[in-house]
Every structure is written in structure tokens, then in C-alpha cells.
C-alpha positions as CSV (number, residue, x, y, z in Angstrom):
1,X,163.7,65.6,148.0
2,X,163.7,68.8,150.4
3,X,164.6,69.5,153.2
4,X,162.2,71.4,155.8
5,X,164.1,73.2,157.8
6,X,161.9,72.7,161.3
7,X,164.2,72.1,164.0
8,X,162.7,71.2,167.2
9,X,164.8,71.7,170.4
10,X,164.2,68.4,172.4
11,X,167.1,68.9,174.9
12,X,169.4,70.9,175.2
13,X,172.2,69.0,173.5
14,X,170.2,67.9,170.8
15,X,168.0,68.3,168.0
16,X,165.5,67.4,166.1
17,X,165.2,67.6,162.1
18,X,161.9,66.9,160.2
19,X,162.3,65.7,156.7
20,X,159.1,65.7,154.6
21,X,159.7,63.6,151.3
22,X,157.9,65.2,148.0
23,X,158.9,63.1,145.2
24,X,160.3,60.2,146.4
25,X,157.2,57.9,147.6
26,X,159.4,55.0,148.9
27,X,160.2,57.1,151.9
28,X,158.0,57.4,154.8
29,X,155.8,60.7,154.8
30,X,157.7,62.2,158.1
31,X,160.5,60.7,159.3
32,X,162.3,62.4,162.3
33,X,166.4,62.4,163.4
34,X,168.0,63.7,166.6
35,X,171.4,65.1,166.4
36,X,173.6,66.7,168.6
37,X,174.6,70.0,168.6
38,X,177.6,69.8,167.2
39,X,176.3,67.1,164.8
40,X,174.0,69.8,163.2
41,X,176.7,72.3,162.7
42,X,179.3,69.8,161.1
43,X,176.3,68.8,158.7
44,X,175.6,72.9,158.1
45,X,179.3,73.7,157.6
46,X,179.3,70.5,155.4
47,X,176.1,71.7,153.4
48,X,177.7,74.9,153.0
49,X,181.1,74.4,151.4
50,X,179.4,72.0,149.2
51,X,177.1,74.9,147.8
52,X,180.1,77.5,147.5
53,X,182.2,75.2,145.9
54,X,179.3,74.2,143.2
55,X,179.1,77.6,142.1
56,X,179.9,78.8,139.6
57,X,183.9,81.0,139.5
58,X,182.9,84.6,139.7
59,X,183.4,86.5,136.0
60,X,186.4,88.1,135.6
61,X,186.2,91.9,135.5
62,X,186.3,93.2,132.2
63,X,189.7,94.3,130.2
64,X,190.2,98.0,129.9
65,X,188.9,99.5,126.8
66,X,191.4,99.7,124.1
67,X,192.7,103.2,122.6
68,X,192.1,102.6,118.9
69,X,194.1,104.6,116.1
70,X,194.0,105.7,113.0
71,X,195.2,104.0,109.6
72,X,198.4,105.0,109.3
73,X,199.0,103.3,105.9
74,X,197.6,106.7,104.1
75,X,200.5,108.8,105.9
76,X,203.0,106.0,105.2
77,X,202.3,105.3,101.6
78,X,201.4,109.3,101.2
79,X,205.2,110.0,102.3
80,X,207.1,107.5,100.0
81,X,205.1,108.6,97.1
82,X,206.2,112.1,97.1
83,X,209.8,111.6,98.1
84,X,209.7,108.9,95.4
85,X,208.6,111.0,93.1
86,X,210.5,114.1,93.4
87,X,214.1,112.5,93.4
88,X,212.9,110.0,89.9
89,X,212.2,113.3,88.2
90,X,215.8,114.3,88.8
91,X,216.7,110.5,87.8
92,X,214.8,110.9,84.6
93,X,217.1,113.3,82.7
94,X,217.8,116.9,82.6
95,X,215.3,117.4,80.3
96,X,212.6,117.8,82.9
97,X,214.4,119.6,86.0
98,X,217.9,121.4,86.3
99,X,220.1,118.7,88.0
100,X,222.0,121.4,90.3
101,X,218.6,121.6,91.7
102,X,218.6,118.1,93.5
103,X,219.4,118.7,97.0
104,X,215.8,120.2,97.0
105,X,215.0,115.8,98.1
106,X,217.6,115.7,101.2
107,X,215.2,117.4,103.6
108,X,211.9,115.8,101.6
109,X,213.5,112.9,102.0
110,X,214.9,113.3,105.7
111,X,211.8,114.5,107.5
112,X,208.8,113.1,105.2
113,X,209.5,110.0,103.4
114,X,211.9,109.1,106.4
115,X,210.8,110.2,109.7
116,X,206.7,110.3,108.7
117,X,206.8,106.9,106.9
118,X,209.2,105.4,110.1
119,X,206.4,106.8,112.3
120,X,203.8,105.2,110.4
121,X,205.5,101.9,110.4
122,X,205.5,102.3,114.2
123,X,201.9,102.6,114.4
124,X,201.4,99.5,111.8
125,X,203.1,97.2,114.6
126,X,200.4,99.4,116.9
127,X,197.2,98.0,114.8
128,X,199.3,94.7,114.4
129,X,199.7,95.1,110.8
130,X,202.9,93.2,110.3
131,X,203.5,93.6,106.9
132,X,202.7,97.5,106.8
133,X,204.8,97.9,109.6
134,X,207.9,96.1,108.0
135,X,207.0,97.9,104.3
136,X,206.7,101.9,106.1
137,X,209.4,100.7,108.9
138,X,212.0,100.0,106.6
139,X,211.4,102.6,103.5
140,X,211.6,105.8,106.2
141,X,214.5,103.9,106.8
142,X,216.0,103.9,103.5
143,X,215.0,107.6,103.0
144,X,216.6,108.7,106.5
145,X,220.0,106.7,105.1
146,X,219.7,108.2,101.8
147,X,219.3,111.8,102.8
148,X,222.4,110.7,105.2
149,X,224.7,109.3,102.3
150,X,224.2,111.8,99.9
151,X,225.0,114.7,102.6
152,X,227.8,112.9,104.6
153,X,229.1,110.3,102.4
154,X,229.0,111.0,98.7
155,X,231.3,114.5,99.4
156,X,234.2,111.9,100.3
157,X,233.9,109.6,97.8
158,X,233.7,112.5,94.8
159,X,237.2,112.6,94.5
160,X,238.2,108.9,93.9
161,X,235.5,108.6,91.5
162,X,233.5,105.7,93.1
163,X,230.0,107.5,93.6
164,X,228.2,105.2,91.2
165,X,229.4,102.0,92.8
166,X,228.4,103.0,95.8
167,X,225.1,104.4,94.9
168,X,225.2,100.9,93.2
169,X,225.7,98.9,95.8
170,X,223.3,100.4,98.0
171,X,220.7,100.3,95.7
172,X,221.3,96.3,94.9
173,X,220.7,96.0,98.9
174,X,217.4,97.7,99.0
175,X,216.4,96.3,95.4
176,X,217.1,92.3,97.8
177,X,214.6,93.3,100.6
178,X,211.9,94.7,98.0
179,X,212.2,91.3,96.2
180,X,210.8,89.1,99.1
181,X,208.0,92.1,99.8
182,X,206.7,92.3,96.5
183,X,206.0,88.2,97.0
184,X,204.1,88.8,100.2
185,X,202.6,91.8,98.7
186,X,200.6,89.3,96.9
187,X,198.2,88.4,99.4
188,X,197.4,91.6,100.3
189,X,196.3,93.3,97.3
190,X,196.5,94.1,93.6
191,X,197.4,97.8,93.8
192,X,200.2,97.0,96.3
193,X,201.6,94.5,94.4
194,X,201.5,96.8,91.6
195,X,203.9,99.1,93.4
196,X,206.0,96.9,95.0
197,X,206.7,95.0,90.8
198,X,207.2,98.8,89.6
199,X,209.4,99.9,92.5
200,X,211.8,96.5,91.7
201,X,212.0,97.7,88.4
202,X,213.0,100.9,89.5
203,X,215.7,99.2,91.6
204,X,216.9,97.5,89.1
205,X,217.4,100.0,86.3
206,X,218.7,102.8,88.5
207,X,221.8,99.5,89.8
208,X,222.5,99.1,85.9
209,X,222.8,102.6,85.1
210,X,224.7,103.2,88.5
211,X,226.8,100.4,87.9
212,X,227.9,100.0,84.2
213,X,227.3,104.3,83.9
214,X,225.1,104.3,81.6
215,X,222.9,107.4,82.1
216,X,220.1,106.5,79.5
217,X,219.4,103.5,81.9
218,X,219.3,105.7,85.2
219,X,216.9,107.9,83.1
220,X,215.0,104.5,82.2
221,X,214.9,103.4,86.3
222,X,213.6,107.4,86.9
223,X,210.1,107.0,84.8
224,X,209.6,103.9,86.9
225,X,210.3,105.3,89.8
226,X,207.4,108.4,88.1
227,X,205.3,105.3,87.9
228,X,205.5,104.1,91.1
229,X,204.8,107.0,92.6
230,X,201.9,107.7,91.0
231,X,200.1,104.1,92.0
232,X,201.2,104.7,96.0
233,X,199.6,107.7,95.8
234,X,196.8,106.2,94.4
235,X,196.5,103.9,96.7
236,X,197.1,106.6,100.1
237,X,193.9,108.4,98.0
238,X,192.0,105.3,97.6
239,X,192.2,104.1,101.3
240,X,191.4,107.9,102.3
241,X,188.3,108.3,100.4
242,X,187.1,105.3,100.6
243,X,187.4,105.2,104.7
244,X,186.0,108.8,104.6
245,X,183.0,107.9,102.1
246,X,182.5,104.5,104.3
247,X,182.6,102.4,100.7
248,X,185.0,101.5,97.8
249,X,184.7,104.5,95.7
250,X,188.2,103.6,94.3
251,X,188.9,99.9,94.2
252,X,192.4,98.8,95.1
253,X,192.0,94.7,94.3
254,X,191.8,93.6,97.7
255,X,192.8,89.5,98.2
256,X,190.2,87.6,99.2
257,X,190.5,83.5,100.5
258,X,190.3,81.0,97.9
259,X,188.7,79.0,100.2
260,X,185.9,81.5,101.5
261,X,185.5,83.7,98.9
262,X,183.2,86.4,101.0
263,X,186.1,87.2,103.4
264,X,189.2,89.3,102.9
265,X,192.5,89.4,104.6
266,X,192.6,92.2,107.2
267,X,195.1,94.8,105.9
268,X,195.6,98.4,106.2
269,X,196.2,99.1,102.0
């Protein structure tokens, strides 16, 4: 039914409404009501707030655009290869490098494999990559302390002959926290996983030899350590050029779900 708004002044208090039925035949063709002036308004005011409060809530304005980043995992996995690698060659043996030509690592290991690869684990939290941000956060970490133990530290400790245990001992610590990563590394993807297995090797022959002196097992823990290196920076490479290229030129064994076996897990490796 509609409403024709023809209002008719019949005195000068009232008014007079027409209503015209369409649909509903029950109703009289014309049927006329006199209201007051006040009457009219109440019903208007009435009519109103039930239409504004029928509508629909206005839209919300929409959320500022975001700032995206880069993929930091290429910088962060970029810096621990290198450091990585240059200190196992001096853990291999002094038949590959003069061993009075070590502290060459300290500022390697100070500025790239620690400050670049903390840096990158800041930006992981950034892209909410939990997993890279622990992983980078944690190993510029371990580089910064490092850098820090052999410059500060191990010059005190010379001369009561406890620099193995103490290498020892902090090894053992960081060889516990790469233990519960290499199991989460498992659902992110084959080449990670890879590095993370390698790297606890590496943790664990270099706290043997450290501990029980035995040299040949150092060397043993410093071709791991070669190793490892070489699959992280693989995997910096392969997450380059394939982001570049805009497809998987070199595969890196992504996980996918079990349960839908089109979809991967979001990651940054």
C-alpha cells in the first residue's frame, strides 16, 4: 500500500490525508483522515526515525594502505652462510687456511652474520613470519656474542686453560635451541630442514672436539659446518632467482597440507 502524499488544508488546525490503496482490494478505493497539526508532525517525525534507523550502518572508511617489504629471508640466510662458512674453514684444519689468520671472522661475523641477519629477523616479525624471525633473530644473535667472546672473553680465560670448555659449553647452548628449530623446520621446507639437520651436526661435532680436545673431531664439525653453508646459500640463491624470474627455477621442497595438497604454507624460505 502507498501513501499519496495530498494533504488538503481543511482548517487551520487540521488536515486532511488521502490514502489511495493499490494492492490491497479489501480497502475502500479513497478513504480520507483529518488530523491535527501536531498529529501530522508526530506521525512525520515517527515515519522518519523509522526509515533512518532501517538503513543500513554507513561503511566504514577504508584502512590505510599497507607499506609492504621486501623478503628479507635472502639477506638473512645470505649472511649466516658466509660467516658460517668462513670460520668452518678455519675449523676444518690447517691444511686449508693458516690458523693465525682467524680473526679475519670477528668483524664478518660482528657486522654481517650478526647485525644483517638480526636486522633481517626484525623484518621477518614485519611480514609476520614467525619462524624466520626467531631462526635470523637469534643466529645474528649468536654471531654478535661470538665475535664478542672471542674478542673480550677468550683473552682471560687463555691463561687457566679453559678455552675449550667454554667454547664447549656455549656451543652445547646453541646446539639445544637448533634442536627444537630443525623440528619446526619441517613444515616449512625440505631445503631448510636440510640446513637446520647439517648445522646440528655441526653443533655437535665442534662440542665433542671442544670438549674431550680432540682436534680431528673439530676438523670433522668444520666440513659440516662447509656443508651447511653451502645449502643456505643455496637456498638465499634459490628464493632470489626464483622471486626475480617470477617461477621455481631452483626448487627448494616447499611443504604443502596433507589435507589440501594444492596449497602451501606461507613462508619466506
Amino acid at each position: 500500500m502507498s501513501v499519496n502524499p495530498t494533504i488538503i488544508n481543511k482548517q487551520k488546525s487540521d488536515s486532511v490525508v488521502e490514502i489511495v490503496p493499490i494492492e490491497n482490494n479489501s480497502l475502500p478505493l479513497k478513504r480520507s483522515f483529518s488530523f491535527t497539526d501536531q498529529q501530522l508532525e508526530l506521525i512525520l517525525e515517527r515515519l522518519i526515525t523509522f526509515h533512518r534507523s532501517s538503513s543500513p550502518p554507513p561503511s566504514p572508511p577504508p584502512p590505510p594502505p599497507s607499506n609492504p617489504i621486501g623478503n628479507p629471508a635472502p639477506l638473512g640466510l645470505a649472511a649466516f652462510a658466509l660467516t658460517t662458512f668462513m670460520l668452518s674453514v678455519f675449523n676444518a684444519g690447517s691444511n686449508l687456511i693458516d690458523p693465525h689468520l682467524e680473526g679475519v671472522v670477528l668483524p664478518v661475523a660482528l657486522f654481517y652474520g650478526g647485525l644483517a641477519q638480526f636486522s633481517a629477523g626484525m623484518w621477518e616479525y614485519r611480514v609476520n613470519n614467525t619462524f624466520g624471525a626467531t631462526t635470523f633473530t637469534s643466529y645474528g644473535a649468536f654471531w654478535m656474542s661470538f665475535a664478542g667472546y672471542v674478542y673480550l672473553i677468550v683473552p682471560k680465560i687463555e691463561p687457566i686453560n679453559k678455552t675449550k670448555q667454554a667454547t664447549g659449553l656455549f656451543l652445547l647452548s646453541w646446539f639445544i635451541f637448533t634442536i627444537y628449530m630443525n623440528v619446526a623446520a619441517l613444515r616449512i621446507s625440505k631445503i631448510i630442514f636440510s640446513i637446520f639437520f647439517l648445522l646440528n651436526l655441526t653443533f655437535l661435532f665442534l662440542i665433542i672436539g671442544n670438549l674431550g680436545n680432540l682436534p680431528v673431531i673439530t676438523n670433522i664439525g668444520g666440513w659440516f659446518g662447509i656443508v651447511t653453508s653451502g645449502l643456505a646459500w643455496y637456498a638465499s640463491a634459490a628464493t632470489i632467482i626464483n622471486t626475480t624470474f617470477k617461477k621455481s627455477l631452483l626448487p627448494i621442497g616447499a611443504y604443502q597440507q596433507k589435507e589440501n595438497p594444492s596449497s602451501i604454507i606461507l613462508t619466506h624460505f
